[in-house]
N, C-alpha and C positions, 0 to 999 in steps of 0.2 A: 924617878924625878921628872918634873914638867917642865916646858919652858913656857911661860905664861905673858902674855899679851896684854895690852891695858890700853882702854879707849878714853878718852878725856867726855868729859860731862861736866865740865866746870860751866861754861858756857850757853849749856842746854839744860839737860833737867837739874843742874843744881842750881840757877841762878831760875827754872821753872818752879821750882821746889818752896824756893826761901824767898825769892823776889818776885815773882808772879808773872814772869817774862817781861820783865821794865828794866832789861840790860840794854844800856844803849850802847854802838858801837866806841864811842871815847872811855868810856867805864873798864874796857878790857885791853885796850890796843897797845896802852905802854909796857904791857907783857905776854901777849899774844908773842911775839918772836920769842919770848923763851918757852914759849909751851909749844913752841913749833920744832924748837931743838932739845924737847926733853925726851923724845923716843917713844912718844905716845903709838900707834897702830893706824887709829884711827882719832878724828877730834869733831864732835857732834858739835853743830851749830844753833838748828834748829827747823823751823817749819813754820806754816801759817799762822798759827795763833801768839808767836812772837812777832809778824807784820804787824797783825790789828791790834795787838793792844801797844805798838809804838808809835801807831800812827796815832792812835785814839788818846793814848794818857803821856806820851813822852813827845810827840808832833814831829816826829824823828822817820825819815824816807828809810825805810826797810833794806829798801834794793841800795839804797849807797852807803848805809851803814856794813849790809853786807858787805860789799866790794871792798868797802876799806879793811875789813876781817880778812877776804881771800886774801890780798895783797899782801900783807902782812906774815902769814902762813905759807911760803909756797911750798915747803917740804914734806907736809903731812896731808895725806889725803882727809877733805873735811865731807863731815856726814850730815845729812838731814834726814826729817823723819816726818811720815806721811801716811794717813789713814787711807784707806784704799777708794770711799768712798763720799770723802770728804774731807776739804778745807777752809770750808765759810760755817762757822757757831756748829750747833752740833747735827742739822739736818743732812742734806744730800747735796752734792753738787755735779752738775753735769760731768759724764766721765773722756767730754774732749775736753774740757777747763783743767779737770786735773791732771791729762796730760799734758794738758800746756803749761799748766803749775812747775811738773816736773822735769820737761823740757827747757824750762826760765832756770829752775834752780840749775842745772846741768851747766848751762851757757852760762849764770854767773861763778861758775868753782864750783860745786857743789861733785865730788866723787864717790861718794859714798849715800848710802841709802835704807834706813829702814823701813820695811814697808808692811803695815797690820793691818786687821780687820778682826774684832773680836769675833764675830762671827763666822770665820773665815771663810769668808768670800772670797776662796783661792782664785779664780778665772779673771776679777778686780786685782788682784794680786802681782798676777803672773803680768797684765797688760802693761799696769806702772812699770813693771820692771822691765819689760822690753823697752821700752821708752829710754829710762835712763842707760841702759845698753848700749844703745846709741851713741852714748859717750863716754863708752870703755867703765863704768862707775861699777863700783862693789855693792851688792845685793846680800843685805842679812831677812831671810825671812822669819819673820818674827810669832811666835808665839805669845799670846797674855796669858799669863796661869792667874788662876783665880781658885781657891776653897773653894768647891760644893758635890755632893752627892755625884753628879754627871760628868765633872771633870775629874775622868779617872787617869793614868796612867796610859790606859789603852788609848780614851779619847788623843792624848797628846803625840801618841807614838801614830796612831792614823796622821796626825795633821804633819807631824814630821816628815812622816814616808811622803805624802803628796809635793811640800813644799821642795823637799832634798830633792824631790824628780824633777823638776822644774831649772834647766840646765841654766839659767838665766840666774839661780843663787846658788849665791858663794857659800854662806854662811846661815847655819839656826841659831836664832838668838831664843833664848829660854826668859821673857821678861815679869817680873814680880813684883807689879805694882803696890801691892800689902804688905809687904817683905815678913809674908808668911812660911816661906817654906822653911824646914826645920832638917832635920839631916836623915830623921824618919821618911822623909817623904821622898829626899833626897835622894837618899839610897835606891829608889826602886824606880822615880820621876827620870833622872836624866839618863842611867843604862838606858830605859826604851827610847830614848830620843834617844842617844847614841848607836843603839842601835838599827836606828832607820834613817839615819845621817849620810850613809852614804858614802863616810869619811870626811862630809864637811864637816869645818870646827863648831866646835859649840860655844858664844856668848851668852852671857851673863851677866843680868839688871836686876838688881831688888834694892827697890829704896827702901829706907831703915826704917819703916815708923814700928817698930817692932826691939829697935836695940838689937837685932840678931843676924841683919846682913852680912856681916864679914865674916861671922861664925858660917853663913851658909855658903858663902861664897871656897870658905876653906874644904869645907865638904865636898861642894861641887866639884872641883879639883880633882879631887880625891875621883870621882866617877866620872871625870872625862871632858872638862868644861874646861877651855884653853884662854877665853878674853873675858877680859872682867872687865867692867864700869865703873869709874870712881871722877871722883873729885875732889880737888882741895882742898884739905881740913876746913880752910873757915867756909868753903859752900857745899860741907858732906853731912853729910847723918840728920838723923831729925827725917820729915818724909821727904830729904835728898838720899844718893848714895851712900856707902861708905868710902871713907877718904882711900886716895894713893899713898899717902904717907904709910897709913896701918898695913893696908895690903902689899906694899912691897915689903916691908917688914916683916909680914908674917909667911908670907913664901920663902923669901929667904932662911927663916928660923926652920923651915919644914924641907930646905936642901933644893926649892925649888929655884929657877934662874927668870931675869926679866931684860926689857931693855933700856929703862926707867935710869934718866939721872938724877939720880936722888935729891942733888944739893943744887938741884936749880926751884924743889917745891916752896921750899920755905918766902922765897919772892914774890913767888906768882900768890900765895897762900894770902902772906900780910897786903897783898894789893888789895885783891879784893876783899881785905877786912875790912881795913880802911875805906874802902867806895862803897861799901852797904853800910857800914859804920855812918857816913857821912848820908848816903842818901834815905837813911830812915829804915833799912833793909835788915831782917834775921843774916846773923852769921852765927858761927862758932855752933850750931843747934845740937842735942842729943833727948833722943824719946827714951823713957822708960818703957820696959815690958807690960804691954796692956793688955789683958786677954780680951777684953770689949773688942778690939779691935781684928781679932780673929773672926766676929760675927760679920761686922758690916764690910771690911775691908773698904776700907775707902779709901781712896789716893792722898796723896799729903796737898795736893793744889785746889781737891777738891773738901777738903775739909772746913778752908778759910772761906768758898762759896757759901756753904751750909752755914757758917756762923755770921756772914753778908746778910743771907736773906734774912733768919733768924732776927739780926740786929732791926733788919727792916720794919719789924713788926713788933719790936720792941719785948720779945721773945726769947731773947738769948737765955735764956734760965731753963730752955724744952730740950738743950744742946739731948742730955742722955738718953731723952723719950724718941727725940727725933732718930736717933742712932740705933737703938732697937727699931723704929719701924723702917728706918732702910733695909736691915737685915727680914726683915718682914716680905716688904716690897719685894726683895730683891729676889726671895721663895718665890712669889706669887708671880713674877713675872718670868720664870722660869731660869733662874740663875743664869742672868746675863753676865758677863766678866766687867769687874767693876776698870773700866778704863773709860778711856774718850770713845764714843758720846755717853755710855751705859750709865758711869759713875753718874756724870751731870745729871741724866734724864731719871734715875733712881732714885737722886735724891733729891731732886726737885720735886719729884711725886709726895715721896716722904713727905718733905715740910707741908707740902700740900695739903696732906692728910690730916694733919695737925694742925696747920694755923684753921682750918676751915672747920674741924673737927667733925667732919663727916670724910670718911675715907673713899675714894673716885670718885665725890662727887664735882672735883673741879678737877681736868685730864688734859696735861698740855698737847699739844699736837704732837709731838714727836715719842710720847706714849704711846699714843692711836697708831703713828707709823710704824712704830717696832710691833705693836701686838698684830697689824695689818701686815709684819710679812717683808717691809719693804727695806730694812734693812737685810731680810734673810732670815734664814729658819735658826727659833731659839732655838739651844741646844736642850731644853725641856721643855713640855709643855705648862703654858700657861694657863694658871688656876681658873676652872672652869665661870665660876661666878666673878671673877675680877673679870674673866674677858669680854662678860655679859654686859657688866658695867659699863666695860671700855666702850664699849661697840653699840652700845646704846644711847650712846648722845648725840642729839643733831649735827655738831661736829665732826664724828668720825664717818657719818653717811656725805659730808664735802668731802672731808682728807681719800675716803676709796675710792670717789667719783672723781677726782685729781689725782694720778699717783706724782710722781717727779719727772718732769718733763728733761730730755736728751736733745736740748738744742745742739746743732751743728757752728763750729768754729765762726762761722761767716755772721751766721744769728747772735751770737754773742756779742761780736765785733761792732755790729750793729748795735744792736740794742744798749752797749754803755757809751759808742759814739768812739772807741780810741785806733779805728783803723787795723794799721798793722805793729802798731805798739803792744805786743803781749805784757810785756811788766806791766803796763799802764792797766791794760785789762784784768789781771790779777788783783792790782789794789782795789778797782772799783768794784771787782767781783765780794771783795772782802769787805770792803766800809762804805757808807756813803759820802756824794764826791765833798760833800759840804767839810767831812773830817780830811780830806785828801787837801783839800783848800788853804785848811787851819795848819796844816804840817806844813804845806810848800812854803807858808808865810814865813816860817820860823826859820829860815834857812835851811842850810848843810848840817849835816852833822857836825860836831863839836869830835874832835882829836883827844879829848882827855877829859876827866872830870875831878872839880876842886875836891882835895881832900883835907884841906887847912882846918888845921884845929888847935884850939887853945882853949885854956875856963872860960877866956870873956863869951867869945865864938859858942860855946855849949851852953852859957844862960843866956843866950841870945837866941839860939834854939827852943830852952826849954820856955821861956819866955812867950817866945809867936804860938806854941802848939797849945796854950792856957788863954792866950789873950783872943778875943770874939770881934775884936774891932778892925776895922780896914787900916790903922797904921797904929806904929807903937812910936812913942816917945820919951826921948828918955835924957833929961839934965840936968848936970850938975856945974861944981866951979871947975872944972878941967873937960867934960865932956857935956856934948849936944847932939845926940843922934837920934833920927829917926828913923823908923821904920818902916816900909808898906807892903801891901800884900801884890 
């Protein structure tokens, strides 16, 4: 029997999952202290692309919504998560920014740290983590598993052994963006990581879009996989986690021990049912078994982009044409692992290829860069006549004559004007100032968010999302109310 660890993701990729990282910090704070004394391990916060889309769609200061999260938490070490080569949209960003990135998160609470690079770009890897070293912080290096012909068992057990040597991590995380693995693959996937472990523990992420997470998570177990990812029934399952509720219960049923207090979930659970409930957000989600979804493997965050663009074009009806040619794409470009940037830039090619109906002839820039190399070598080669393609547009003869330029700390500073204010240079790094302007206007964060509900309050709702006009009105012999947008 095991004794099994449990990292919180209610806050990170469940509310990334089902809310599209528009968690603001009052949304979570009136129960943030009980999920600080529920005996979680570790508790995921987040990373850059929850800054920008709160500056951009919720006009909400990042860095002090944080701080009122650390504050809140002091008992549990809190985790973020950080591509090795990028935290501005899905290109490249200079690699002193992102040590300053992870230097910022460090200094505001930040103890904990995932750190990937689908392509693994171990030497980008190893650097972040000395960084956050620097302030005592725990290092999971991370693994993306993805289905395909070249991601064998072998490939993952090489990337094992280099990261495990790497004395700077604590921990391999095994992450399953598709939450495809099955207990077949299982069986012979985590013994070779285990076996080039070193004796660091093994973690374990696979969001559900599949319905079969928890069964794989149970398996894992079974071959040496000690921390598990979950989140709170109402922000688990669906392409989130699977919940803590299920998983402590079913270790238990299997003789295994945790450190989970059970009877504090049901609180944290109904809060945010209630605050997605109210602010317009998926809760409660469960995917059925899809085998489509063994081809393209797309991410659950990235699935609602593809039906974005889609919408755009007034195309939503190509959804299953579109999802074969991602799996198409995804051959031709040499089976990149479907995460951040890969998923975005594969399927944004996709739609590409379909709304234009000529396949490459329209090739965004950051195709040109991964087939130029500049993220790193795919792990296949890519299809010789798609590379022709790529490589023959006037476009990709600027993108090789410019590769990504490695300004120096000082040049930066410069160039967005904020001295020796690093936060400050983070947001500007991340949005333009004009959105940084529209956030400061709005004040402070807000401590809490209304959850008030009643029938009138829900046709008042369902009312404004039908009506097209700038205010509603509405009177009778007891009532006169209006409405504005």
């Amino acid at each position: 029997m095991a004794h099994i660890k449990f990292l919180d993701e209610t806050m990170r990729d469940g509310q990334q999952s089902l809310w599209g990282m528009q968690m603001q910090a009052g949304m979570a704070l009136p129960v943030t202290p009980i999920i600080d004394e529920t005996g979680y391990e570790i508790i995921s916060l987040g990373g850059s692309s929850l800054f920008e889309v709160l500056i951009k769609r919720r006009r909400e200061d990042p860095w002090a919504g944080m701080d009122m999260l650390v504050e809140s938490m002091p008992k549990t070490p809190l985790r973020a998560g950080c591509r090795s080569n990028g935290s501005v949209t899905f290109g490249f960003t200079p690699d002193v920014l992102m040590d300053i990135w992870v230097d910022r998160l460090c200094v505001h609470g930040m103890r904990s740290f995932w750190l990937y690079d689908v392509l693994f770009n171990i030497d980008k890897m190893h650097r972040l983590a000395k960084v956050a070293k620097r302030h005592n912080c725990q290092i999971a290096g991370t693994m993306l598993f993805t289905l395909s012909p070249v991601h064998t068992d072998e490939y993952y057990a090489d990337k094992a052994d280099k990261l495990s040597a790497l004395p700077e991590v604590d921990s391999l995380l095994l992450y399953d963006t598709g939450g495809v693995l099955d207990r077949e693959r299982i069986s012979t996937l985590v013994p070779a990581i285990v076996a080039k472990s070193r004796g660091k523990p093994i973690e374990m992420h696979a969001n559900n879009m599949l319905g079969q997470s928890a069964k794989s998570y149970m398996d894992a177990i079974e071959f040496g996989v000690t921390v598990l990812h979950t989140a709170v029934r109402s922000m688990a399952n669906g392409p989130s986690i699977p919940s803590i509720e299920i998983m402590t219960k079913n270790i238990e049923m299997m003789g295994h021990t945790h450190n989970i207090d059970t009877t504090k979930l049901k609180q944290v659970s109904d809060h945010f049912e209630r605050v997605g409930k109210a602010a317009g957000f998926l809760v409660n989600q469960h995917y059925e078994y899809d085998v489509t979804a063994l081809r393209h493997q797309i991410p659950g965050g990235m699935m609602g982009t593809l039906r974005s663009q889609l919408a755009d074009q007034n195309m939503q009806d190509k959804l299953p044409v579109v999802l074969e040619e991602v799996a198409k794409v995804r051959r031709e470009l040499g089976y990149p692992g479907m995460a951040t940037p890969f998923a975005q830039i594969v399927g944004t090619m996709a739609v590409l290829n379909i709304v234009t109906g000529q396949r490459y002839s329209v090739v965004p820039d950051e195709v040109i860069q991964y087939a130029a190399g500049f993220y790193g070598d795919p792990v296949a080669p890519i299809d010789g006549d798609v590379m022709d393609r790529i490589m023959g547009t006037p476009r990709a003869r600027e993108i090789l004559a410019n590769p990504p330029e490695q300004p120096d700390a000082d040049e930066l500073r410069r160039r967005h004007g904020t001295g020796d204010d690093d936060d400050e240079l983070i947001l500007r790094a991340l949005v333009p100032a004009s959105e940084i302007e529209a956030m400061r206007k709005s004040g402070p964060p807000a401590r809490d968010y209304p959850t008030l509900s009643s029938p009138e309050l829900e046709q008042v709702s369902r009312l404004m999302k039908v009506a097209n006009t700038p205010f509603v009105q509405i009177r009778s012999a007891e009532l006169d109310l209006t409405i504005r947008r």
